[in-house]
C-alpha positions in Angstrom: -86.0 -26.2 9.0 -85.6 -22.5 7.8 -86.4 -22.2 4.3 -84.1 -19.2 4.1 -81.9 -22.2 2.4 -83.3 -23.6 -0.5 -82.6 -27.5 -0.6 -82.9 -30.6 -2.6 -84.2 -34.0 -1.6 -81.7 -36.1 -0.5 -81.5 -39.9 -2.5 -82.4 -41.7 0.8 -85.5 -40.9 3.5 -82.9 -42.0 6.3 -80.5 -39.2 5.0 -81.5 -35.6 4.3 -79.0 -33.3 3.1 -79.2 -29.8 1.5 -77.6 -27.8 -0.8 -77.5 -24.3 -2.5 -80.5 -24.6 -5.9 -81.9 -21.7 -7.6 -85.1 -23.9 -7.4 -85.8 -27.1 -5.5 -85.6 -30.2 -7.7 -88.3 -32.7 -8.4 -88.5 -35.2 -5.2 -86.8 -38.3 -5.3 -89.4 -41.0 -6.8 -89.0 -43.2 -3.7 -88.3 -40.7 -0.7 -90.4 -38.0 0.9 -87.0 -36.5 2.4 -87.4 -37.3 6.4 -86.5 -39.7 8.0 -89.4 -42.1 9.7 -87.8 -42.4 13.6 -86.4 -38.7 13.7 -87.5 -35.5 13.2 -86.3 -32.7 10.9 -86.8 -29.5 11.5 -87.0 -27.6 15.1 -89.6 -25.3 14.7 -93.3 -26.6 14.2 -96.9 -25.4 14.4 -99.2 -27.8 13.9 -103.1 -27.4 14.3 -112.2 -53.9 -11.8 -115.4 -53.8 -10.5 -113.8 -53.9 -7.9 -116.6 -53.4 -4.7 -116.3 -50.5 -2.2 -115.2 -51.4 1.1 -117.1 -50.6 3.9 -116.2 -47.3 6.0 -113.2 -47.7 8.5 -113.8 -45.7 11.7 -110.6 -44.4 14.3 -107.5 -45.4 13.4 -108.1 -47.4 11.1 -109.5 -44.5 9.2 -106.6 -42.1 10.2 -104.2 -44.5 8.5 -106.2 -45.1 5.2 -106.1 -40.8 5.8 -102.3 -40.7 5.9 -101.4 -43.1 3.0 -103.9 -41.4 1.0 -102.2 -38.0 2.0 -99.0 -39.0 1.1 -100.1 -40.8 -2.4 -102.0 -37.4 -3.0 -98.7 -35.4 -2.3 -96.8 -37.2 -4.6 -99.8 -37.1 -7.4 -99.2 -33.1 -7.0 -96.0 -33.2 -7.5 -96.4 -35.3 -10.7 -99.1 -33.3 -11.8 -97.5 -30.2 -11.6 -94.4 -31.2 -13.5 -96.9 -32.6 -16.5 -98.9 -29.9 -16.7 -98.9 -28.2 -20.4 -99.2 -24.6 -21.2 -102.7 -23.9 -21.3 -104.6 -23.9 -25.1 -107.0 -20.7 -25.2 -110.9 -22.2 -25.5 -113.2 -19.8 -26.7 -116.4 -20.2 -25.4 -119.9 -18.7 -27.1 -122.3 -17.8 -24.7 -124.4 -15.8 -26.9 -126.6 -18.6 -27.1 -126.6 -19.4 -31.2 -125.3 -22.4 -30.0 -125.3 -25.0 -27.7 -122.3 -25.4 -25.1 -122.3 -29.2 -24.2 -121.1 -29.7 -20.4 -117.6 -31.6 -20.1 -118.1 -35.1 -19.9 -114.4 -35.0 -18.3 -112.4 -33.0 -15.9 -109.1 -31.4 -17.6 -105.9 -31.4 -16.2 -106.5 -28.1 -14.7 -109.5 -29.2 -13.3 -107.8 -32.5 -11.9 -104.9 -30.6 -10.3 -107.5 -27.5 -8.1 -109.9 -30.4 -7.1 -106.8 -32.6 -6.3 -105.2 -29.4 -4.0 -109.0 -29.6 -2.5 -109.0 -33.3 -1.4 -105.2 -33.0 0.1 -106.5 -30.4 2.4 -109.6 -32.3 3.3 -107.2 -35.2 4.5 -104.5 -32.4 5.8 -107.6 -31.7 8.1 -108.3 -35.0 9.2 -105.2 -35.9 10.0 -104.6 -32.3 11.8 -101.3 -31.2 9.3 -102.8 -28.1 7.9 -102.0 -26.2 10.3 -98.3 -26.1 9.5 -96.9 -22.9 8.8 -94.7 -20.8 6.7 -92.1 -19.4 9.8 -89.5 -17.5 7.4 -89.0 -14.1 8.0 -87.8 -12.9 4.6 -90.8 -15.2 3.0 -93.7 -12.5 1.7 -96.1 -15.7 2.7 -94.6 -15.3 6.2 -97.4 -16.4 9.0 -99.6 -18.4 6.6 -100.4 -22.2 6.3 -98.8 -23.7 4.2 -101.9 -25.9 2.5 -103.2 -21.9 1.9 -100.0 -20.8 -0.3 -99.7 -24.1 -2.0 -103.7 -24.2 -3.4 -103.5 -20.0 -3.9 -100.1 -21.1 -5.8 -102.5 -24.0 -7.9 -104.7 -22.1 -8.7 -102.3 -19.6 -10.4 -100.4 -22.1 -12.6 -103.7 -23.4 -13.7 -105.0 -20.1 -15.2 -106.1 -20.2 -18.5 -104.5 -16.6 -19.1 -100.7 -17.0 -17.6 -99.5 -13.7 -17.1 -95.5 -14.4 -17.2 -94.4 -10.6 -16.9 -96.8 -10.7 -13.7 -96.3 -13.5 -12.1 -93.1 -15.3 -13.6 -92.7 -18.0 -15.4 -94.4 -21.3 -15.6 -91.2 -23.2 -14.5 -90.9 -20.6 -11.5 -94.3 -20.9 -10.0 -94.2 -24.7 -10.3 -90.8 -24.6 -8.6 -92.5 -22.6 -5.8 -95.1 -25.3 -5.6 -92.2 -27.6 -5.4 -90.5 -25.6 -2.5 -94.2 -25.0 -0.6 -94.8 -29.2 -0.8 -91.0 -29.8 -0.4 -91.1 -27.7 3.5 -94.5 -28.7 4.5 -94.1 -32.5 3.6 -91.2 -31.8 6.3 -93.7 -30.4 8.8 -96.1 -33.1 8.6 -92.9 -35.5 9.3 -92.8 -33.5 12.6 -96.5 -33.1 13.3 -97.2 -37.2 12.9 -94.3 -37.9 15.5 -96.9 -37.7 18.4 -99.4 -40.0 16.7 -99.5 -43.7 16.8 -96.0 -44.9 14.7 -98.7 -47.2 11.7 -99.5 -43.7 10.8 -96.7 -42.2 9.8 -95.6 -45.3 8.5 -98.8 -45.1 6.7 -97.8 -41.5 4.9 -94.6 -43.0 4.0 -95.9 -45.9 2.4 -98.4 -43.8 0.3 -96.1 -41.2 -0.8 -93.5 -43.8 -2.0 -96.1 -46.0 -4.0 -97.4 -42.6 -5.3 -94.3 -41.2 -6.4 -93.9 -44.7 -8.2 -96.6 -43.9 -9.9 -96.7 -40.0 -10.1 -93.1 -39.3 -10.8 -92.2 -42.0 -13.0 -89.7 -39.7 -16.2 -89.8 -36.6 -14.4 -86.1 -35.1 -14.3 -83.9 -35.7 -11.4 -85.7 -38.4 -9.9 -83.5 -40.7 -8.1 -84.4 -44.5 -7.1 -83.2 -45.8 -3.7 -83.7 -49.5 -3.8 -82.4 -50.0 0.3 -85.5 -47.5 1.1 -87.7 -49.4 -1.2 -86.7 -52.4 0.8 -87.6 -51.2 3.9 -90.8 -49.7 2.6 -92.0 -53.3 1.5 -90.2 -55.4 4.1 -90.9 -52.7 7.3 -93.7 -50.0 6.8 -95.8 -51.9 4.7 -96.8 -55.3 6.9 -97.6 -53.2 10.2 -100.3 -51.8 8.0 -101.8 -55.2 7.5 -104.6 -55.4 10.5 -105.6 -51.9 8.8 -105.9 -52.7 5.2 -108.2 -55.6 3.4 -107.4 -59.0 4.2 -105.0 -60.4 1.7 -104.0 -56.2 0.8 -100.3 -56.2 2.3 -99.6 -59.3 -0.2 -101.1 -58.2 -3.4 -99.0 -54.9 -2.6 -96.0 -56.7 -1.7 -96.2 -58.6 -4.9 -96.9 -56.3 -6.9 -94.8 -53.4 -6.5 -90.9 -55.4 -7.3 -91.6 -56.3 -10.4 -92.5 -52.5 -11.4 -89.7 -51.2 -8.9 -87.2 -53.2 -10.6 -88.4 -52.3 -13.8 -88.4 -48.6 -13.9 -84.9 -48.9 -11.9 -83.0 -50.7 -14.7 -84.8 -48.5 -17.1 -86.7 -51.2 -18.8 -90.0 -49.2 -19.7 -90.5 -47.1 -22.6 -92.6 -43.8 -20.9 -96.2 -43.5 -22.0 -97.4 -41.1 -24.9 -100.0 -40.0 -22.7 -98.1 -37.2 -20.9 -101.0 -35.8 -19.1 -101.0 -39.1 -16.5 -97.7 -38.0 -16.0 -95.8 -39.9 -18.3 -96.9 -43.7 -17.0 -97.5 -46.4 -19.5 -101.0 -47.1 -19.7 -100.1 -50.2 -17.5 -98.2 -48.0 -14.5 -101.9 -46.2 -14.4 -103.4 -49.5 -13.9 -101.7 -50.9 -11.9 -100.9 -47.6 -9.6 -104.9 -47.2 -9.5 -104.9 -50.6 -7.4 -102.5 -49.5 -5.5 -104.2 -46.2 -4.1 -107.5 -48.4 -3.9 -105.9 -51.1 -1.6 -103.9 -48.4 0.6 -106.7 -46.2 1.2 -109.0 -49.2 1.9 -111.7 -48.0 -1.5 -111.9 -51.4 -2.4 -111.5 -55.0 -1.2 -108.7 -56.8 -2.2 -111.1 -60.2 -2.8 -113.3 -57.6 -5.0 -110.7 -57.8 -7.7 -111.1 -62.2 -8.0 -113.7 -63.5 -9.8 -115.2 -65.6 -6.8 -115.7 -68.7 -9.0 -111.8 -68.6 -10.2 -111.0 -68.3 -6.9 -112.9 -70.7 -5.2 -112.4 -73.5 -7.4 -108.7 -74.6 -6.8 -109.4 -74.3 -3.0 -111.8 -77.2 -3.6 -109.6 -79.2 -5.7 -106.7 -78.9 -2.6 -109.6 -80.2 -0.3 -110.4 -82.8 -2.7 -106.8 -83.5 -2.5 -106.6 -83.9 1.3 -109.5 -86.2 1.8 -108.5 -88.1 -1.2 -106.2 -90.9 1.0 -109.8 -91.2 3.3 -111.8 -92.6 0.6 -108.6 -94.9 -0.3 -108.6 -96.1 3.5 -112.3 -96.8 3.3 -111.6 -98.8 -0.4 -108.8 -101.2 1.5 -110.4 -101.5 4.5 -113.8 -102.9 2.2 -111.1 -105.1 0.5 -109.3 -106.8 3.7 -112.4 -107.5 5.4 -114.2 -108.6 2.0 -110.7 -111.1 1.8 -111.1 -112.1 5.3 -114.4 -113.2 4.9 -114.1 -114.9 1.9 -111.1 -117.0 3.5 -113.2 -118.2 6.3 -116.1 -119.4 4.0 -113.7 -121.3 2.2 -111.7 -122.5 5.1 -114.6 -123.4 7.5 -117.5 -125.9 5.3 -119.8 -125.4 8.3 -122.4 -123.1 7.8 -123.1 -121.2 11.1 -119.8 -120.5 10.9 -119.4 -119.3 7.5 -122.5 -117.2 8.7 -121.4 -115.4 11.5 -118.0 -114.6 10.1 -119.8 -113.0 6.7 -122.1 -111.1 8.9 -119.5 -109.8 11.1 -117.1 -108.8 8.0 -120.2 -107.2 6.9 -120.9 -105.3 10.3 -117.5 -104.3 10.4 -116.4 -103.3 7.2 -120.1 -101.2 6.8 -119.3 -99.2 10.3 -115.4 -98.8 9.3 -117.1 -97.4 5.8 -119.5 -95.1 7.4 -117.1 -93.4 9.8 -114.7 -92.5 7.1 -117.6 -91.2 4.4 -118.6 -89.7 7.4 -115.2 -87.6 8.1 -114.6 -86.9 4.3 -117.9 -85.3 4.0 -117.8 -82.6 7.1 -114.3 -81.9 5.8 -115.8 -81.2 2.2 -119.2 -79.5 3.2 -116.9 -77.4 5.7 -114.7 -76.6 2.5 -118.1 -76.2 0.4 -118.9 -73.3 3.3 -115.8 -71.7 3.4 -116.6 -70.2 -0.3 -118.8 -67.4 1.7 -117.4 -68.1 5.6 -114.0 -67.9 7.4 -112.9 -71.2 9.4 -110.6 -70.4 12.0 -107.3 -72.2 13.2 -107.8 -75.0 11.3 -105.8 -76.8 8.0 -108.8 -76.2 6.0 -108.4 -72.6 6.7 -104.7 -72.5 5.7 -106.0 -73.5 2.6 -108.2 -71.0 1.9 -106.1 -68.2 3.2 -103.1 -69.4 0.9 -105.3 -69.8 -2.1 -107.0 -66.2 -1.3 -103.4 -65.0 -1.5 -102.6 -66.3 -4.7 -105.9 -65.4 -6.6 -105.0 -61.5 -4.9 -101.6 -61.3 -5.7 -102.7 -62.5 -9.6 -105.6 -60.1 -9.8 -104.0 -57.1 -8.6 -100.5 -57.6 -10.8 -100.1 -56.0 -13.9 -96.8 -57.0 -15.5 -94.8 -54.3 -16.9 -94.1 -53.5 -20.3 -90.8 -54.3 -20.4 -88.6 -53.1 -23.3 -86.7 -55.9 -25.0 -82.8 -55.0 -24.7 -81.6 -58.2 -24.6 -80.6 -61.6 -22.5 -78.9 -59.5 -19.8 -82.0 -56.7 -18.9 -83.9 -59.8 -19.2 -82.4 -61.7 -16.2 -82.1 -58.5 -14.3 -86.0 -59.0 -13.6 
């Protein structure tokens, strides 16, 4: 795509369309502005205590890369768009006093080491070497990762010089325009890799923008992409992420989705997060952890919660075992007692108690027997996986649910009444 015409991003990834804009708008909250199967633009050059998870390696990797690309695009974006003029902070270095370090990075700070990871992942993934081919453009010839952290580093100056280099709206509009272009590029340049990839970036740059854009102006919700996100992209990441990942995101993510589409959440006072409620910052930090494979989705259950329903279900299907064993006792302990009153002759009465007794004791035996490999198996499964069987079905489905209620955080839904109640 030339960027001799400025554009803004279409409402839906499947359809990009441009128009004339003195500066490109804020990206749509849910769409990176290309669509997944074909490509854009003609001309390309490409060169809790919660517990880590342990390093991926090859593709695995590659995608956890491309999700976290994408999330870190969009976290630009919202950065960008959030960032206050900067406060002068004098500084005495004559040494009458002592300058404490920061115990926190600033915004400022945030946004040039942020600009610094994306083009550590740009690498890794082989995107930064996309660049600007526009004739007219005085950043003609260079990549565009170069003009975009150059550009970064400019608007987080503590000295803005507007008569120099514009205004503080205009350079973060050509921030917008750099990252609008490139993101289109990297569309292009992840065409030739393996399809969970790209799927990968989309995913991550949808849940990021989610998070990252949420009050920004001109952002525009498309619930069909959405859909397709959740009910397409996201599962072929599953045999990449955590066990048990693709559900907690796929639970997690409607509720907030919904929300923020009906308009049901009051934005956050704490405008340098970008406007999230200090529940859309939760919640979006499990959702970068689980995408980019930092942390296990079991990490975030208490294993004793967890654990102990998935004992009660086995409890629950061994339960009619012991009951078999109790009336088998009973019919046998009948049976004998019958004969001994039926028959007066001892021998007889005898033989039949000690067969009952045989019986009904082997019968017993082979049942306590069955129950207890079914519960010490169930006992092991608290630290092991049992596959193919009923008892792992169990465990996997009570896995799920202890996910999926760890790594929610419900919404702060603002009360408007009966009807934006039910629309949840």
């Amino acid at each position: 795509m030339d960027e001799t015409t400025p554009s803004v991003v279409a409402i839906s990834q499947e359809t990009t369309t441009t128009t004339a804009a003195a500066t490109p708008a804020v990206p749509s909250t849910m769409t990176p502005a290309a669509a997944p199967t074909a490509t854009t633009t003609a001309a390309t050059t490409v060169a809790t205590t919660a517990v880590v998870a342990p390093p991926a390696s090859g593709l695995q990797q590659s995608v956890h890369n491309a999700a976290e690309l994408g999330w870190a695009i969009a976290e630009l974006l919202g950065r960008c768009f959030t960032l206050p003029v900067a406060k002068p902070v004098e500084l005495d270095w004559s040494g009458g006093k002592l300058m404490a370090l920061q115990g926190m990075l600033t915004p400022r700070e945030k946004l040039r080491a942020l600009v610094e990871h994306i083009r550590y992942l740009a690498d890794t993934l082989q995107v930064s070497d996309c660049f600007i081919d526009n004739d007219p453009d005085p950043d003609n010839g260079k990549r565009y990762i170069d003009v975009i952290r150059a550009n970064v580093k400019q608007l987080c100056k503590d000295a803005f010089d507007p008569a120099n280099e514009g205004s503080f709206e205009q350079l973060r509009g050509k921030i917008n325009e750099r990252v609008f272009f490139w993101d289109l590029k990297i569309h292009d340049a992840l065409q030739d890799r393996p399809a969970v990839i790209h799927k990968a970036y989309l995913v991550g740059y949808s849940l990021g923008s989610l998070r990252w854009c949420f009050g920004l102006v001109d952002t525009k919700l498309d619930n069909a992409y959405m859909q397709k996100v959740l009910h397409e992209y996201l599962p072929t990441l599953g045999p990449y992420l955590s066990q048990f990942s693709v559900g907690g995101l796929t639970g997690s993510v409607p509720p907030w989705w919904d929300a923020i589409m009906n308009q049901l959440i009051k934005p956050g006072s704490d405008v340098l997060e970008g406007f999230a409620p200090g529940e859309l910052q939760q919640q979006g930090h499990i959702w970068s952890s689980l995408l980019t494979g930092e942390c296990d989705a079991l990490s975030y259950v208490n294993p004793t919660i967890r654990n102990r329903p998935f004992i009660w279900q086995v409890f629950g299907m061994i339960w009619p075992l012991f009951l078999l064993a109790i009336l088998v006792l009973l019919v046998f302990v009948a049976l004998v007692v019958f004969v001994v009153v039926s028959y007066h002759n001892q021998i007889v009465s005898g033989v039949a108690a000690l067969a009952g007794f045989l019986a009904t004791f082997g019968v017993v035996q082979t049942l306590q027997r069955n129950a207890g490999d079914i519960l010490q198996k169930a006992v092991s499964e608290a630290t092991a996986t049992l596959k193919g069987s009923y008892l792992d079905q169990i465990w996997n489905a009570n896995q799920q649910k202890a996910v999926n209620q760890a790594t929610f955080i419900p919404p702060p839904i603002v009360a408007q009444g009966p009807q934006a109640a039910r629309k949840l």
